[in-house]
Each structure stands twice: as C-alpha cells, then as structure tokens.
NUTOR-658468 format. One record per residue: x negated, y negated, z negated of N, C-alpha, C in turn. Coordinates in nm, 2 decimals, decimal comma. Example, Ala and Ser with C-alpha at 12.3 -4.5 7.8 and 13.67 -1.06 7.14 Angstrom:
+--------+--------+--------+--------+--------+--------+--------+--------+--------+
:   n_xx :   n_yy :   n_zz :  ca_xx :  ca_yy :  ca_zz :   c_xx :   c_yy :   c_zz :
+--------+--------+--------+--------+--------+--------+--------+--------+--------+
:  -1,32 :   0,57 :  -0,78 :  -1,23 :   0,45 :  -0,78 :  -1,32 :   0,33 :  -0,78 :
:  -1,28 :   0,22 :  -0,71 :  -1,37 :   0,11 :  -0,71 :  -1,29 :   0,00 :  -0,79 :
+--------+--------+--------+--------+--------+--------+--------+--------+--------+
This chain:
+--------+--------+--------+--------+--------+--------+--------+--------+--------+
:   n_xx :   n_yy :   n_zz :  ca_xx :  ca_yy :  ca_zz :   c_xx :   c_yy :   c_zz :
+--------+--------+--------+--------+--------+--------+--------+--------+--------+
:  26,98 :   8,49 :   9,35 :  26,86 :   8,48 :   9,41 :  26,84 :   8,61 :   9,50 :
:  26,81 :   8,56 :   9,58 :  26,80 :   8,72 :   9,73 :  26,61 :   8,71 :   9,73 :
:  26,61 :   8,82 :   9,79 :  26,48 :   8,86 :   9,81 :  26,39 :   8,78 :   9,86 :
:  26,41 :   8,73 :   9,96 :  26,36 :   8,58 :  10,05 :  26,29 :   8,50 :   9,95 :
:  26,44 :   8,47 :   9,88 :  26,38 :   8,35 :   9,82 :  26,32 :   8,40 :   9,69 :
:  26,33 :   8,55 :   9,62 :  26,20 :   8,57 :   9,53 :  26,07 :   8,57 :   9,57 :
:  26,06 :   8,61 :   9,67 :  25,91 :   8,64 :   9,71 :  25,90 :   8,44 :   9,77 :
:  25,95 :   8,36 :   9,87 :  25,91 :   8,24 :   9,83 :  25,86 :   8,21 :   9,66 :
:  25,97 :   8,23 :   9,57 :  25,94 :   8,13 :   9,43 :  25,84 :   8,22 :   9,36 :
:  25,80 :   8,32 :   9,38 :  25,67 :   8,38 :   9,31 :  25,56 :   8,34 :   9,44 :
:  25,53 :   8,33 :   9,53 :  25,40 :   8,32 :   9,64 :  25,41 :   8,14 :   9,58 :
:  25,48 :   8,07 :   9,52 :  25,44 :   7,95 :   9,55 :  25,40 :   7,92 :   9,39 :
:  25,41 :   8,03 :   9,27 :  25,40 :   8,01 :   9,17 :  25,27 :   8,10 :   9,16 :
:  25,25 :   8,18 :   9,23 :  25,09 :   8,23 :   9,24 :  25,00 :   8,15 :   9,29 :
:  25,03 :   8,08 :   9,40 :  24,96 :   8,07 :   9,50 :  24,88 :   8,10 :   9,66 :
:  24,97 :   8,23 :   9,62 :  24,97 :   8,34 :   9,75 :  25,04 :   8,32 :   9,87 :
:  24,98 :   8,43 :   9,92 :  25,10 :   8,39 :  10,07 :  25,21 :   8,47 :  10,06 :
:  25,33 :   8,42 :  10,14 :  25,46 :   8,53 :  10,13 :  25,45 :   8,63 :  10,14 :
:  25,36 :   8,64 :  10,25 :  25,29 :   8,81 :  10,30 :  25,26 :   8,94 :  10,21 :
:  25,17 :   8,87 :  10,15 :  25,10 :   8,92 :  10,02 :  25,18 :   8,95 :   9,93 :
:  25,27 :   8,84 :   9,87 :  25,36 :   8,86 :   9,74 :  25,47 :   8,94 :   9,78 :
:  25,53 :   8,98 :   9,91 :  25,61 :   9,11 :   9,96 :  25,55 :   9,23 :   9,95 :
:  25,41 :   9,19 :  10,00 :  25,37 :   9,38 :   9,94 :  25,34 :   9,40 :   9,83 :
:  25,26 :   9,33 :   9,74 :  25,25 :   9,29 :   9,58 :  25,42 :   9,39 :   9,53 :
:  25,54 :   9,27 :   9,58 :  25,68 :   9,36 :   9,50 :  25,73 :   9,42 :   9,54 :
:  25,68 :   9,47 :   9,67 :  25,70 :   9,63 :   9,69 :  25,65 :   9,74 :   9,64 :
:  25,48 :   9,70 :   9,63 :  25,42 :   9,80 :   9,52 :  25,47 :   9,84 :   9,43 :
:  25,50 :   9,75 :   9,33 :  25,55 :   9,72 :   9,24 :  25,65 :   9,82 :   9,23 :
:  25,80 :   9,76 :   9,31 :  25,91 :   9,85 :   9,29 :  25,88 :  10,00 :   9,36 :
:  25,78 :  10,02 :   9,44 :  25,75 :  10,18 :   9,45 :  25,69 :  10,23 :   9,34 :
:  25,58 :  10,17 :   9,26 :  25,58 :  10,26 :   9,15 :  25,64 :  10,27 :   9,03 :
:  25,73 :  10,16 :   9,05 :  25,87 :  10,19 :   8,96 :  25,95 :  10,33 :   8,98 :
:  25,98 :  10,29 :   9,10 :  26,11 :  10,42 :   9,13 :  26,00 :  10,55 :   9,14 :
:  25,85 :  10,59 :   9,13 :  25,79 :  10,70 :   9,13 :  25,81 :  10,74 :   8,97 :
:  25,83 :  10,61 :   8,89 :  25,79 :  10,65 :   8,74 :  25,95 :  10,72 :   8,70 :
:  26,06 :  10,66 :   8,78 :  26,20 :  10,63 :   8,73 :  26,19 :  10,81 :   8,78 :
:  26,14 :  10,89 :   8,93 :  26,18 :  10,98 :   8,97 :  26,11 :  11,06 :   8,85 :
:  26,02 :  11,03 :   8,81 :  25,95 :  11,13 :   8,70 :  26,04 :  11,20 :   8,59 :
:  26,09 :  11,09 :   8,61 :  26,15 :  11,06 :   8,44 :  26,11 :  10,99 :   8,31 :
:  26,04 :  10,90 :   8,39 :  25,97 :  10,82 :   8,31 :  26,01 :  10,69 :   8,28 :
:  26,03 :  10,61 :   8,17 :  26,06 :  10,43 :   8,16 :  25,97 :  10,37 :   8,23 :
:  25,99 :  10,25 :   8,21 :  25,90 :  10,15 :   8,27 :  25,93 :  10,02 :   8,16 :
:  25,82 :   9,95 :   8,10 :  25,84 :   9,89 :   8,02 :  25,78 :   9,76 :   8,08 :
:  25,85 :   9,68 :   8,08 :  25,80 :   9,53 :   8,17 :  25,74 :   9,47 :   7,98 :
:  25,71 :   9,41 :   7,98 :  25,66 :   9,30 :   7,87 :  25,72 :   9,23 :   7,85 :
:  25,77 :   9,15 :   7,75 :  25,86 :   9,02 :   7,74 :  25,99 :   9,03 :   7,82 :
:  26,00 :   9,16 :   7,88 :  26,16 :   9,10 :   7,99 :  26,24 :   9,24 :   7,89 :
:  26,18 :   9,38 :   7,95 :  26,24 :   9,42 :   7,90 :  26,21 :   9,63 :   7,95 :
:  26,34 :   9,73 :   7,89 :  26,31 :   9,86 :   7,92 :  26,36 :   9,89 :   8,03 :
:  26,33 :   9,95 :   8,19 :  26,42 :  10,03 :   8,27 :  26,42 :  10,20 :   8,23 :
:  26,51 :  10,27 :   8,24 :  26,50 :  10,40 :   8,19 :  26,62 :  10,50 :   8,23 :
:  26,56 :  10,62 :   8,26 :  26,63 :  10,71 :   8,34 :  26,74 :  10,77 :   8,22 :
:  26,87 :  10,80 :   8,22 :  26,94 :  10,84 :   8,14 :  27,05 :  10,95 :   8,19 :
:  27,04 :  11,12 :   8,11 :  27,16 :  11,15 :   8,20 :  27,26 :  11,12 :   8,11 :
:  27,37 :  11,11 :   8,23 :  27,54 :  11,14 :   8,18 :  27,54 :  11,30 :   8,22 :
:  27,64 :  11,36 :   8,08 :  27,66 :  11,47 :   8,12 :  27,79 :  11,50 :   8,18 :
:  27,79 :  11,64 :   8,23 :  27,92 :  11,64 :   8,24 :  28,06 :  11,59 :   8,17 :
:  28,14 :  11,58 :   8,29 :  28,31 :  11,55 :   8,20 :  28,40 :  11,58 :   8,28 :
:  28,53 :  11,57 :   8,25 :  28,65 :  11,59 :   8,31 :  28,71 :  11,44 :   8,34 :
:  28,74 :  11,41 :   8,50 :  28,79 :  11,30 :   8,46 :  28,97 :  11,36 :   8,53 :
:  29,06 :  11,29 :   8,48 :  29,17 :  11,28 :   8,48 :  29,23 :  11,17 :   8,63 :
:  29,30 :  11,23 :   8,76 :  29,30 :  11,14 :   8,82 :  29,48 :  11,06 :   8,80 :
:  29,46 :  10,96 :   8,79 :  29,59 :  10,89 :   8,72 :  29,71 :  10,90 :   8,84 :
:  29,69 :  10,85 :   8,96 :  29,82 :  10,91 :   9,08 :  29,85 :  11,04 :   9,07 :
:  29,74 :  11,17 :   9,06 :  29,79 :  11,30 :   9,10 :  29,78 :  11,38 :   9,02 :
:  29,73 :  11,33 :   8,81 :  29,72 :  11,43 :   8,72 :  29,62 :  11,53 :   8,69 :
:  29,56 :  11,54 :   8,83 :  29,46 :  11,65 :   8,86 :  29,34 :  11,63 :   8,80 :
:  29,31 :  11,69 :   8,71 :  29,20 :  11,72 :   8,63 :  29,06 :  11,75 :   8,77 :
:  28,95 :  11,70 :   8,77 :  28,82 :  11,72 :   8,85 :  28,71 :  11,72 :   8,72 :
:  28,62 :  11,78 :   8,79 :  28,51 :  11,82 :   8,67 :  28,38 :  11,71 :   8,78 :
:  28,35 :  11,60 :   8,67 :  28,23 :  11,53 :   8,75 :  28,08 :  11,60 :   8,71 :
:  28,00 :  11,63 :   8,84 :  27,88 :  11,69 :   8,74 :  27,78 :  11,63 :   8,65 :
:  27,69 :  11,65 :   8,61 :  27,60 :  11,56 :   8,55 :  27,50 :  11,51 :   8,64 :
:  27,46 :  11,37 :   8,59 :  27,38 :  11,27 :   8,72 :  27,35 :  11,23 :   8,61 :
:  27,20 :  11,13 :   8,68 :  27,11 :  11,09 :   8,64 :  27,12 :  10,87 :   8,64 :
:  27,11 :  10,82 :   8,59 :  27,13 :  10,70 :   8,60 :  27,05 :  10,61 :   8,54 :
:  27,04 :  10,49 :   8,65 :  26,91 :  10,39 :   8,58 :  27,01 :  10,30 :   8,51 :
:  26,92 :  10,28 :   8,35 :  26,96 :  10,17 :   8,26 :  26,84 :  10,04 :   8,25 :
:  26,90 :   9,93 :   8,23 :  26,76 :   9,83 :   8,17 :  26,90 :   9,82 :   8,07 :
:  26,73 :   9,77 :   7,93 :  26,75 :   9,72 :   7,84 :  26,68 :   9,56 :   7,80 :
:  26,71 :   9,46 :   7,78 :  26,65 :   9,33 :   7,79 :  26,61 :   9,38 :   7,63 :
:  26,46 :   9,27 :   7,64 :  26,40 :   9,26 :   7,50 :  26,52 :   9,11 :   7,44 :
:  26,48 :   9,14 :   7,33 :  26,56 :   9,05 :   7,26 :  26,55 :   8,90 :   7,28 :
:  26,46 :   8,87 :   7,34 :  26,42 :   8,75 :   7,32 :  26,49 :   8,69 :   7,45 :
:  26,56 :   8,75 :   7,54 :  26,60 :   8,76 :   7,66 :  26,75 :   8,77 :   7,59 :
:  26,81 :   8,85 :   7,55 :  26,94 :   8,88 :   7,46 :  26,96 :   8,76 :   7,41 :
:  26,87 :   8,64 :   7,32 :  26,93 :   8,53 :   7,25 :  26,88 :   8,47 :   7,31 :
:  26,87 :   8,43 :   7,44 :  26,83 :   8,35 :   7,53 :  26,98 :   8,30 :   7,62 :
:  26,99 :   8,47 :   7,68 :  27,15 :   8,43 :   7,76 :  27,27 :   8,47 :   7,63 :
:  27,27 :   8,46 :   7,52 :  27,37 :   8,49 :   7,44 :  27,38 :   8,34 :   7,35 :
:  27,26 :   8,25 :   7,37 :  27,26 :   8,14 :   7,31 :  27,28 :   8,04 :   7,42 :
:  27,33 :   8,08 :   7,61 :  27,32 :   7,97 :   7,69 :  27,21 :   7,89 :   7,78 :
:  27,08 :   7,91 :   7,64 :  26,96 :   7,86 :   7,73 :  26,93 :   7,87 :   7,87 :
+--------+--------+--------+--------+--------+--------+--------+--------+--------+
C-alpha cells in the first residue's frame, strides 16, 4: 500500500476528505519524528512500540580487503508490534 492509496482507505473510512486526511498523517508523522528526535517512543495502541535505539560502536571486518573500519555509534528507529498483531501474522490471519 503507497501513500495515495492510504490516505484514500482512511478518508473513506472516516469520512473525510483526502485533503484533510493528508494533513491529519502528516501531523501525525511530524509529531512522531519530533518525539523519535527527542528520544522519546511513541506508543500506538493496539498496533504497537516505535523507539529510538543506539547501536554502539564496532569493528566491522571488510571481507575483500581484511581491513578492519571502526563504525561509529548511531541512532536507529525500531517498532515493536503488540502481540496481538505477532499471533495475527504468525497465525496467517
């Protein structure tokens, strides 16, 4: 599903106009990524956790040239699905 057609299948499941329901999940995803830049989660309800996580440093090893590089530490978005979502797609439903 691409964007297009989310904001169609939510404006026709609200009742809104397309217009509307684009800025609605834009809001939305801006004050996600304001919470994400904090360093804050964001807990949807019933779906599930997004959350900022670092990796720390490591050495990675490159396999053609042997040469050891040091990657630095970064920051990375995780989701976690609630469970109910977990035995949903792990039962096929």
């Amino acid at each position: 599903m691409n964007n297009k057609e989310l904001i169609a299948e939510l404006a026709a499941r609200t009742g809104h106009n397309p217009k509307d329901t684009q800025r609605l999940v834009n809001n939305v995803i801006n004050a996600m990524g304001d919470a994400f830049q904090e360093g804050d989660s964001v807990l949807v309800t019933n779906f599930g956790t997004f959350e900022t996580k670092k990796k720390m440093e490591r050495v990675f090893l490159n396999p053609a040239t042997n040469q050891r590089l040091l990657v630095p530490p970064k920051l990375v978005l995780s989701f976690k699905p609630n469970q109910t979502w977990k035995d949903k797609l792990k039962g096929g439903k």
